[in-house]
C-alpha positions in Angstrom: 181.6 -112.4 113.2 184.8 -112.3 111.0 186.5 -114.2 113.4 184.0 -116.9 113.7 183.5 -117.5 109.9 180.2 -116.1 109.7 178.3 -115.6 105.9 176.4 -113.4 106.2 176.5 -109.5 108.7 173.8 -107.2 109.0 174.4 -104.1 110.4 171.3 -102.5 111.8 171.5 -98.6 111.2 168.8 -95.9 111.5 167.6 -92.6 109.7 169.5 -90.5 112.7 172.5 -91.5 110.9 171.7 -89.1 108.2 172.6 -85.1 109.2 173.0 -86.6 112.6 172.3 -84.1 115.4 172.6 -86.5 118.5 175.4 -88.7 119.6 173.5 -91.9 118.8 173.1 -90.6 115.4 176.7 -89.9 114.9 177.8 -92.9 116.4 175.7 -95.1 113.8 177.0 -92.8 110.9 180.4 -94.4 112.5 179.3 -97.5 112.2 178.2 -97.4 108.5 181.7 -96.1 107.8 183.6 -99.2 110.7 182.6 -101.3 107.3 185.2 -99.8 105.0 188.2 -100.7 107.6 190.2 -103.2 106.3 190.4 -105.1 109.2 186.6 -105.7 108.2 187.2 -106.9 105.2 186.7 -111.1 104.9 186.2 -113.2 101.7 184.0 -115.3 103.9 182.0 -112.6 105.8 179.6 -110.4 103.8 178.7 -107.3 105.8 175.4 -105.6 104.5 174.2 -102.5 106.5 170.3 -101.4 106.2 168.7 -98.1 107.1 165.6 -97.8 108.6 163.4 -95.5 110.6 161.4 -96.6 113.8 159.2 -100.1 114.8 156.1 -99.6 116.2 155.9 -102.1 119.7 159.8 -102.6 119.7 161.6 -101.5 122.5 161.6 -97.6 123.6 159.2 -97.2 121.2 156.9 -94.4 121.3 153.1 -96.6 120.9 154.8 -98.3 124.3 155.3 -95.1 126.1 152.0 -93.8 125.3 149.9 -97.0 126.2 151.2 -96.8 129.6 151.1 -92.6 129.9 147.3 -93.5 128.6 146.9 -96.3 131.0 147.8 -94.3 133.6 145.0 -91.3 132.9 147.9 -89.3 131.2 149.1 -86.6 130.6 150.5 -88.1 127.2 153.8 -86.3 126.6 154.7 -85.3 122.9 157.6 -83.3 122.3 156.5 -81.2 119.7 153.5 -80.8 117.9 154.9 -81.0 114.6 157.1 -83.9 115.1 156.6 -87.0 112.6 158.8 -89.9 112.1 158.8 -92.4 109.9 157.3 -96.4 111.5 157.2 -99.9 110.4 156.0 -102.7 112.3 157.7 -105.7 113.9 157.3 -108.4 111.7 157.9 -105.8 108.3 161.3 -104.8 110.0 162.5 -108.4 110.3 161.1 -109.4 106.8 163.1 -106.3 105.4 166.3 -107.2 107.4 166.5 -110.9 106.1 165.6 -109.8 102.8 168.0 -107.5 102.8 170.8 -110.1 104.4 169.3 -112.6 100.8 170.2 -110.2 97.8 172.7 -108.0 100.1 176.2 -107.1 98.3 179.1 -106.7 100.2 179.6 -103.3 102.1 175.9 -102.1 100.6 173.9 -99.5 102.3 170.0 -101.1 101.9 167.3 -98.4 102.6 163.8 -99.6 103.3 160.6 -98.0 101.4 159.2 -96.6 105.2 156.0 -95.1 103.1 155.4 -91.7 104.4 155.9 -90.0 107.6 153.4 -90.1 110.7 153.0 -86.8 113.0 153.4 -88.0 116.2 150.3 -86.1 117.0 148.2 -87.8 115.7 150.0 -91.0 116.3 149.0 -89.9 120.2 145.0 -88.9 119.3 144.5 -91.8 117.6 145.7 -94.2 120.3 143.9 -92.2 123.1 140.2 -92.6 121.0 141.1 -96.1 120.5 141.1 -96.3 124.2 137.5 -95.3 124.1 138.9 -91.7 125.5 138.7 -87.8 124.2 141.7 -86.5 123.4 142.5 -82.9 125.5 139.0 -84.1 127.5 139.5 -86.9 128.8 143.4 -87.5 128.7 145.6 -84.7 128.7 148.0 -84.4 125.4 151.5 -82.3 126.9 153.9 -80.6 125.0 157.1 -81.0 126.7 159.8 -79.9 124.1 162.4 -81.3 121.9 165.0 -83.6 123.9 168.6 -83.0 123.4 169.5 -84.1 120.0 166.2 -84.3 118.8 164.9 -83.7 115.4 161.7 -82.6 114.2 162.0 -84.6 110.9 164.2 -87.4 110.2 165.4 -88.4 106.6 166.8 -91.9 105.2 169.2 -90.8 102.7 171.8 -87.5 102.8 171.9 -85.3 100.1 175.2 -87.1 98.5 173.6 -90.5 98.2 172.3 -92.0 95.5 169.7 -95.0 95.6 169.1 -97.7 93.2 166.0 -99.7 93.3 167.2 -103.5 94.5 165.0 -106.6 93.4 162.9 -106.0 95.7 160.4 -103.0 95.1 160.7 -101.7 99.2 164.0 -101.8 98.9 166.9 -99.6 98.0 170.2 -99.8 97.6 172.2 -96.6 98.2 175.4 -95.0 96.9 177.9 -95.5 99.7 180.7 -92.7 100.2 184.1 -93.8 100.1 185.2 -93.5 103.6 188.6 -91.6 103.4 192.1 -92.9 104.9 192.1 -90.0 107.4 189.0 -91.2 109.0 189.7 -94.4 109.0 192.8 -93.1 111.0 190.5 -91.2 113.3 187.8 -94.1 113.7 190.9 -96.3 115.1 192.0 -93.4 117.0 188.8 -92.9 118.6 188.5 -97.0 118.9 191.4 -96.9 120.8 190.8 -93.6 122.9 187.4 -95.3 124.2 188.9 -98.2 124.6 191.0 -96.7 127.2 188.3 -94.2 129.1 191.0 -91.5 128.9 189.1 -88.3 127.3 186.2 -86.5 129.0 182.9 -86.8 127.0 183.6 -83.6 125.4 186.7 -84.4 124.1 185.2 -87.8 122.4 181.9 -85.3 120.9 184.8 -83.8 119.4 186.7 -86.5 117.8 183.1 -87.9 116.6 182.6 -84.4 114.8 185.9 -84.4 113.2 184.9 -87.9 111.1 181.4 -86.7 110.7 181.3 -83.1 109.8 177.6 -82.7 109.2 176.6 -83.8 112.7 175.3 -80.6 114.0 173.9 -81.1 117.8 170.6 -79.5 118.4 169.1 -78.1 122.1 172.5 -79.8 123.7 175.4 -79.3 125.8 177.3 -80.5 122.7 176.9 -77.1 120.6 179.6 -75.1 121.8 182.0 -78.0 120.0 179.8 -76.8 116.5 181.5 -74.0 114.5 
């Protein structure tokens, strides 16, 4: 984007970014912090990045997994029965983002307003008796277990952010850390070391929980690198 001259950047993060405990997570806390490089830093390219937690109907998401598990006469598999998340829809998502991209500052963190969390639960009831169906009668709801990395309650800011409210009232603008010159040495390290192929995948786990300290893996191979 820098090369090409674009305005304006948006860098699409999510609320696993925050006390990541999966590798996806971690990698987006990354990067948040890839902004502070100063190879990233244009006059003519302002990078904003915006936080968000999941949209409904978008790819992966969990309303499209369900549909089809109810389509099919179930069992609809939920991981945990005290799981929520946070959801927006489609077109509120993209609204936010170009919003965001409008009155965005220059290496910003923007956090959407993502109202209150959903159980998944109930996201999985309600979609079954929309169906015309019973819930544990007539399709089956499953409990299959946290996957690797998974939490049972995900949060938009960490606990050494601070948030302002922005001009618009579902938006916030948050407190970025400054990103020290020792991880920007191990961000181009690791740049370079994937770059290559040349460390196993524990190896790179490692390197990723060197630059961020609070990711803590959960129900994964990826512990034993956790001290």
């Amino acid at each position: 984007a820098i090369d090409k001259g674009v305005s304006d950047f948006v860098l699409i993060s999510t609320d696993k970014a925050v006390n990541p405990s999966s590798v996806m997570g971690a990698s987006k806390r990354i990067c948040e912090m890839l902004t502070y490089l100063e190879e990233f830093q244009s006059d003519k390219t302002s990078i904003v990045t915006t936080r968000f937690g999941n949209v409904l109907g978008s790819n992966g998401s969990v309303v499209n997994i369900f549909k089809d598990q109810i389509s099919k006469g179930g069992p609809v598999e939920v991981t945990h029965k005290e799981i929520t998340r946070y959801f927006m829809t489609i077109p509120e998502a993209a609204k936010l983002v170009t919003e965001a991209c409008r009155i965005g500052f220059h290496n910003h963190l923007y956090l959407f307003d993502m109202g209150k969390p959903v159980k998944i639960d109930d996201l999985a009831r309600n979609m079954i008796s929309l169906n015309g169906l019973v819930p544990d009668v007539d399709i089956e709801i499953k409990y299959v277990g946290l996957r690797p990395g998974e939490k049972l309650y995900e949060e938009l800011l960490n606990n050494k952010e601070e948030t302002l409210q922005s001009e618009n009232k579902h938006i916030f603008i948050a407190k970025k850390l400054d990103v020290s010159s020792l991880n920007k040495k191990r961000i181009r390290n690791l740049i370079s070391i994937l770059s290559k192929n040349s460390k196993s995948d524990l190896e790179v786990i490692a390197l990723i929980k060197e630059i961020v300290p609070d990711y803590i893996s959960l129900n994964s191979k990826y512990n034993r690198l956790d001290k």
